[in-house]
C-alpha positions as CSV (number, residue, x, y, z in Angstrom):
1,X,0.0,0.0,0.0
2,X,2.8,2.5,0.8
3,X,4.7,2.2,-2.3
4,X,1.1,2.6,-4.3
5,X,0.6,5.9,-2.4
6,X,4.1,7.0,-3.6
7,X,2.7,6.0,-7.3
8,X,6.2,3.8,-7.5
9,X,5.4,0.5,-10.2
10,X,8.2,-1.8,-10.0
11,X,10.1,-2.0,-13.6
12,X,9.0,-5.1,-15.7
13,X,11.8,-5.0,-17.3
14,X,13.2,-4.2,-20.7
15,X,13.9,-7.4,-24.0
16,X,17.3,-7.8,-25.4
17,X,17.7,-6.4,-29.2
18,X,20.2,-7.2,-31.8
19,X,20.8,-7.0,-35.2
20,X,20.5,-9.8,-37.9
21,X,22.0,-10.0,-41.0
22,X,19.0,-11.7,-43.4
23,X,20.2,-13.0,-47.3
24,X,18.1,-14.5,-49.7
25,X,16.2,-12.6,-52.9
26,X,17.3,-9.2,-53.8
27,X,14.1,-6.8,-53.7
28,X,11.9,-9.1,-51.5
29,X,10.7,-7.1,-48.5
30,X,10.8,-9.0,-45.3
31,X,7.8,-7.9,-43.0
32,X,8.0,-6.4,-39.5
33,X,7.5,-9.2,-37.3
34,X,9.8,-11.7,-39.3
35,X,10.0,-14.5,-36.2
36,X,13.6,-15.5,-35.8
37,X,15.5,-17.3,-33.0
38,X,18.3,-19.3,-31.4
39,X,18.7,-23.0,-30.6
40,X,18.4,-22.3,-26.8
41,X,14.6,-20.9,-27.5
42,X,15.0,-17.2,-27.2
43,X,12.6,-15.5,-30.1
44,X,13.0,-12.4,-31.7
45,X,10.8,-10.3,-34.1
46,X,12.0,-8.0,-36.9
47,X,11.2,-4.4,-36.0
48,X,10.7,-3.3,-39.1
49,X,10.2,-4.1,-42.8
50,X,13.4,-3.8,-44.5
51,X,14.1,-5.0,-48.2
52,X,16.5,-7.0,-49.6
53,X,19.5,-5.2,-51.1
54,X,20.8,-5.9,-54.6
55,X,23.8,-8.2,-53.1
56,X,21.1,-10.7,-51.1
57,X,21.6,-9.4,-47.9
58,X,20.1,-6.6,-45.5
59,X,20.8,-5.9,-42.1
60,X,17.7,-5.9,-39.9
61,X,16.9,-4.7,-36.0
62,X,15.4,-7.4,-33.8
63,X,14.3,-7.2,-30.8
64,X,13.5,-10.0,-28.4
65,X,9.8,-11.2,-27.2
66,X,10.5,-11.5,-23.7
67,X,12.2,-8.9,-21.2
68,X,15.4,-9.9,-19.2
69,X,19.2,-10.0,-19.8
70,X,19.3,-12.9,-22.0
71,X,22.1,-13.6,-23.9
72,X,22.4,-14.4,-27.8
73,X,26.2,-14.5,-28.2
74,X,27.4,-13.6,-32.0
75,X,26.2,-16.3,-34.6
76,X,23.4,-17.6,-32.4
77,X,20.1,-15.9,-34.0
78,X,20.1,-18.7,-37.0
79,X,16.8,-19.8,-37.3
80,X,13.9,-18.7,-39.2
81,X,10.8,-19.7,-37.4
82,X,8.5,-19.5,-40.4
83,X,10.3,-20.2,-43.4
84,X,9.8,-18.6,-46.7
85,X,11.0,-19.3,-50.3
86,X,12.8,-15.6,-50.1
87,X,14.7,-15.8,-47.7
88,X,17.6,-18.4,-47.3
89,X,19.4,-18.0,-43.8
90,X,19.9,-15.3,-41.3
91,X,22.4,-14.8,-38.6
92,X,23.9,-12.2,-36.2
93,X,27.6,-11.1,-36.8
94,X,27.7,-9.6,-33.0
95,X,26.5,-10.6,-29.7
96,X,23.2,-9.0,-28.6
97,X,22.5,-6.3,-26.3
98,X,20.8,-7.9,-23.4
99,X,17.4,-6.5,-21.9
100,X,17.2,-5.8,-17.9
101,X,15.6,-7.9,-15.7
102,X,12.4,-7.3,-13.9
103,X,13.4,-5.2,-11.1
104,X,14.2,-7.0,-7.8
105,X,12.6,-6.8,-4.5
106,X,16.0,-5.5,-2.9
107,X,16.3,-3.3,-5.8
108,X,12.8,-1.8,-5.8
109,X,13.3,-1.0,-2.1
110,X,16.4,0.8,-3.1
111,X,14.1,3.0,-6.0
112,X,11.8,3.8,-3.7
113,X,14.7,5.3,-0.9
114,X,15.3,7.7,-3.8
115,X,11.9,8.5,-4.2
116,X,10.3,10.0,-1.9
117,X,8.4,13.6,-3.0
118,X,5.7,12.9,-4.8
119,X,2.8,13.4,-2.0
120,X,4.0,16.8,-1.1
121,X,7.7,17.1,0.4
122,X,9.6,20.0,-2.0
123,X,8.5,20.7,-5.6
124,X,12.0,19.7,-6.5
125,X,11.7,16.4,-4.8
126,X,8.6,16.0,-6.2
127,X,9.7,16.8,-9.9
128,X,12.4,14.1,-9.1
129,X,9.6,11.9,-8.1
130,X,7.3,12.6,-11.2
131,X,10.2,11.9,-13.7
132,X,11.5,8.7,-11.9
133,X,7.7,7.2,-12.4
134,X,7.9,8.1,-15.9
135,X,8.2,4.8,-18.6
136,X,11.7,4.1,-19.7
137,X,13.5,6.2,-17.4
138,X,16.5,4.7,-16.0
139,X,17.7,7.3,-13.4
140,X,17.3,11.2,-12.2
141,X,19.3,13.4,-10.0
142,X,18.3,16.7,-9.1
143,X,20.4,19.8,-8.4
144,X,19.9,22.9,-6.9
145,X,21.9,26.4,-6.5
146,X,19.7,28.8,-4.2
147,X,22.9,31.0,-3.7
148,X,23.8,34.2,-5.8
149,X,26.8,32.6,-7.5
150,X,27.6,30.3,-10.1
151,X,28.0,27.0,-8.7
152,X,29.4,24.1,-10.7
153,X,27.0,24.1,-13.9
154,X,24.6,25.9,-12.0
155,X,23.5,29.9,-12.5
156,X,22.6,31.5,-9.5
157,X,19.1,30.5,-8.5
158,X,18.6,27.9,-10.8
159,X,17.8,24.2,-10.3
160,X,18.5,21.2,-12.9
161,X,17.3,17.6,-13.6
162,X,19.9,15.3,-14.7
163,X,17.3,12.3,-16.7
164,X,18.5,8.9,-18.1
165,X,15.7,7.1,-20.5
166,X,12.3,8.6,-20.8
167,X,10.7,10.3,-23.4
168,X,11.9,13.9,-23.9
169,X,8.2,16.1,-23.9
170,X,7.1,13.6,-20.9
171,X,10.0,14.9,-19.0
172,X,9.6,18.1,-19.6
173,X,6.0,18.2,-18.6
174,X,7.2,17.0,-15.5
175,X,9.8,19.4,-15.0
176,X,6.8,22.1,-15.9
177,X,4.9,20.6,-13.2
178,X,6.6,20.8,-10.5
179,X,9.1,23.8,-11.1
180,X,9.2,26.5,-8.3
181,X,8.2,29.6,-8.6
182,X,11.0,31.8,-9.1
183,X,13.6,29.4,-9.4
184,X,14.7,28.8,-13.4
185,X,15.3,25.1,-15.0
186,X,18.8,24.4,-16.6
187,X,20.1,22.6,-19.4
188,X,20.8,21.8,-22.8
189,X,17.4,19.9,-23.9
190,X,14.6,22.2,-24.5
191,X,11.2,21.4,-24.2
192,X,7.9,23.8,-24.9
193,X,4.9,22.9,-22.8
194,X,1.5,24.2,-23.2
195,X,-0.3,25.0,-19.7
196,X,-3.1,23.1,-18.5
197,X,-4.6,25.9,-16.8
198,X,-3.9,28.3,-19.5
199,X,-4.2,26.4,-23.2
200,X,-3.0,29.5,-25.1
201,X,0.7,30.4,-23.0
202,X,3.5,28.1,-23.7
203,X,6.2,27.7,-21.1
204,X,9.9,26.5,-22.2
205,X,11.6,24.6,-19.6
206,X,14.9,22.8,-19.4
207,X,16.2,19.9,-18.6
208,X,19.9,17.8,-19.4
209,X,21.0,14.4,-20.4
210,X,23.6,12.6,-18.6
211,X,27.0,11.7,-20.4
212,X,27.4,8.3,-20.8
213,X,30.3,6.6,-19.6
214,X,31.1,3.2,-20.6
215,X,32.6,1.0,-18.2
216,X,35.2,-1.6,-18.5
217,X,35.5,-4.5,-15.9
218,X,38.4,-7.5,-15.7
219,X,38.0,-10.3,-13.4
220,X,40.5,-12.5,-12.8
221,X,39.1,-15.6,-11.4
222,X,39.7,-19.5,-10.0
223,X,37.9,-22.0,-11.2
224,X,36.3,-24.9,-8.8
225,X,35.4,-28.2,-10.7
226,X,31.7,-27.2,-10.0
227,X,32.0,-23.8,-11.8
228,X,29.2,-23.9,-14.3
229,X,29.9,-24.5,-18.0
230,X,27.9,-21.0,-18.6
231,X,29.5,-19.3,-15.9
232,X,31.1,-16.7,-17.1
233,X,28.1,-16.0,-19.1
234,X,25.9,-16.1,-15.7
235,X,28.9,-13.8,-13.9
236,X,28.7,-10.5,-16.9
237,X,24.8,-10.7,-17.0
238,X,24.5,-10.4,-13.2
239,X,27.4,-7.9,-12.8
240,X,25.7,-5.7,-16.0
241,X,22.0,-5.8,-14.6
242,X,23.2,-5.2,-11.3
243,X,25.5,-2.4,-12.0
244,X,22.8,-0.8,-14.5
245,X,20.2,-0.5,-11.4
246,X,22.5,0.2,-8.7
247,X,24.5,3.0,-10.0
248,X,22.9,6.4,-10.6
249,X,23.7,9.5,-12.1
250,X,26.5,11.3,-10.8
251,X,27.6,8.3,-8.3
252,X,30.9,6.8,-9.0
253,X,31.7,3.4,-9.2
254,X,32.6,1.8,-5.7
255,X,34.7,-1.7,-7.0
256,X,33.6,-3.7,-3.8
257,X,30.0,-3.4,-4.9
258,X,30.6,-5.3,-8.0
259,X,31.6,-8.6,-6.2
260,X,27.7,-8.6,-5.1
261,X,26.8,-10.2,-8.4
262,X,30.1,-12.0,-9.3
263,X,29.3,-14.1,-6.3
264,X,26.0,-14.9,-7.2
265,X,27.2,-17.6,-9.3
266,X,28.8,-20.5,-7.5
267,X,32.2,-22.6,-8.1
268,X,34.8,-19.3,-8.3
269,X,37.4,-17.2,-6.1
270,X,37.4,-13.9,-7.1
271,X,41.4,-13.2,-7.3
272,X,41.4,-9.6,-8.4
273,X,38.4,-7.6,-9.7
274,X,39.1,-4.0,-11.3
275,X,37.3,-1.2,-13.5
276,X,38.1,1.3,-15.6
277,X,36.9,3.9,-17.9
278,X,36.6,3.1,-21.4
279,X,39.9,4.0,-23.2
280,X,41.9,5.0,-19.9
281,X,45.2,2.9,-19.5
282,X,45.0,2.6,-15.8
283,X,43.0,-0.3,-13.8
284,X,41.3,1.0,-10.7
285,X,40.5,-1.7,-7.9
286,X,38.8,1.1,-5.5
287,X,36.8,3.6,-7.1
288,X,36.3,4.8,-10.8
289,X,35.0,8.5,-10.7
290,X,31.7,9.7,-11.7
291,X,31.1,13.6,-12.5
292,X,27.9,15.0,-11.4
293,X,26.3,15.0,-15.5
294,X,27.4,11.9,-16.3
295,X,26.0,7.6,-15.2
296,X,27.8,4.5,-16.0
297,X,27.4,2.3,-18.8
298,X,27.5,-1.1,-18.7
299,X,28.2,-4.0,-21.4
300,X,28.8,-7.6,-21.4
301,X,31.0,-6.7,-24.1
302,X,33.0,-4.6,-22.0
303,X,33.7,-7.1,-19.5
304,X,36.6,-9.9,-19.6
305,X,37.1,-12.7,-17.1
306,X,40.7,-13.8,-17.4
């Protein structure tokens, strides 16, 4: 009852996506919808029609028909599900991007710490409330200068909403909302709203989108004789759902908290576990900073067990 008084849903989580590579007869369109899969059952549906090229191939975004991190490593999406004289074989070059996972008790409980405004604290903590419930949207953080100097990114008086995910004129009718009076929104996406009180005036507000920081992990493990044979496929899809919901904009990335997942799968000693940002030379086994505009990114990709 308390978290439906707070208006908080609990994610349902997002599907995996990939891309396919489809050959068979120059010009034949293949419809949106095209049902193709892998041998361990996962399905995935064309999102899009998309025609043939001149060559006999066409490259073609899927997306999968079930939410959750699942994993359809490079070559894997082979088989056509209904087959059709036009099209001959189809196959993914690169490992998909997996979906998230329905969103955990523990990590719902977390959510909802964060959220906490919407039934009448501060406008501010409301407008962080209001865009958190908002469909798609990953993570928020709100910040405030009330003094009469530039602070950070931050004009005097001014307030700003960080957003990751969500749809851009959602957001900033929330910002709209719940803005105080007096004190400006900041940043570099603009949005026009139309008052609901007053149809014919048209407020612009502003709001800003995180930079994106991809993260790259090594693990350096030993192996028990009851380690599973999909292990390290089990260890990057924990650590990459996990990581994804735990860290939030502006919070950097504390290396001890990613042994939480890595431990979830039995048979293993972690030896040493470290991070880094994308591109930098040095390994960090303590903390990888996060600026106060920019979130972690996360990638099984990204992520190597040695």
């Amino acid at each position: 009852l308390l978290y439906a008084l707070n208006h908080l849903a609990r994610y349902s989580g997002t599907p995996s996506t990939a891309t396919i590579t489809i050959t068979g007869t120059p010009a034949y369109t293949v419809e949106a919808g095209f049902s193709v899969s892998t041998d361990a059952g996962l399905t995935f549906l064309t999102n899009e029609a998309v025609e043939i090229e001149g060559g006999g191939t066409v490259d073609a975004a899927v997306t999968c028909t079930v939410n959750g991190s699942n994993e359809a490593p490079a070559a894997t999406i082979t088989n056509i599900d209904e087959p059709v004289i036009d099209v001959i074989s189809v196959t993914n070059a690169d490992a998909a991007i997996p979906g998230r996972d329905r969103e955990t008790d523990a990590e719902f409980r977390y959510r909802r710490s964060q959220v906490t405004g919407i039934n009448g604290l501060s406008l501010l903590e409301s407008a962080y409330s209001d865009v958190m419930n908002l469909e798609n949207v990953r993570a928020a953080r709100i910040y405030e200068n009330q003094t009469d100097e530039t602070v950070d990114f931050l004009p005097p008086h001014t307030w700003q909403i960080v957003v990751a995910g969500g749809d851009k004129q959602e957001i900033g009718e929330a910002v709209y909302r719940n803005n105080p009076v007096g004190i400006a929104s900041v940043g570099e996406e603009i949005v026009d709203v139309i008052s609901s009180v007053v149809p014919e005036l048209e407020q612009r507000v502003y709001f800003q989108r995180p930079t994106e920081v991809e993260i790259e992990v090594r693990i350096f493990l030993s192996k028990f004789p009851d380690f599973p044979a999909s292990g390290e496929t089990q260890i990057k899809s924990k650590l990459v759902s996990y990581a994804t919901a735990r860290f939030i904009i502006g919070e950097s990335v504390a290396i001890t908290r990613l042994y939480t997942p890595v431990n979830e799968v039995e048979g293993h000693n972690v030896l040493i576990l470290e991070a880094r940002k994308k591109g930098e030379v040095d390994w960090q086994d303590e903390v990888v900073g996060i600026e106060k505009q920019e979130i972690s990114i996360w990638s099984i990709n990204d992520i190597v067990i040695l």
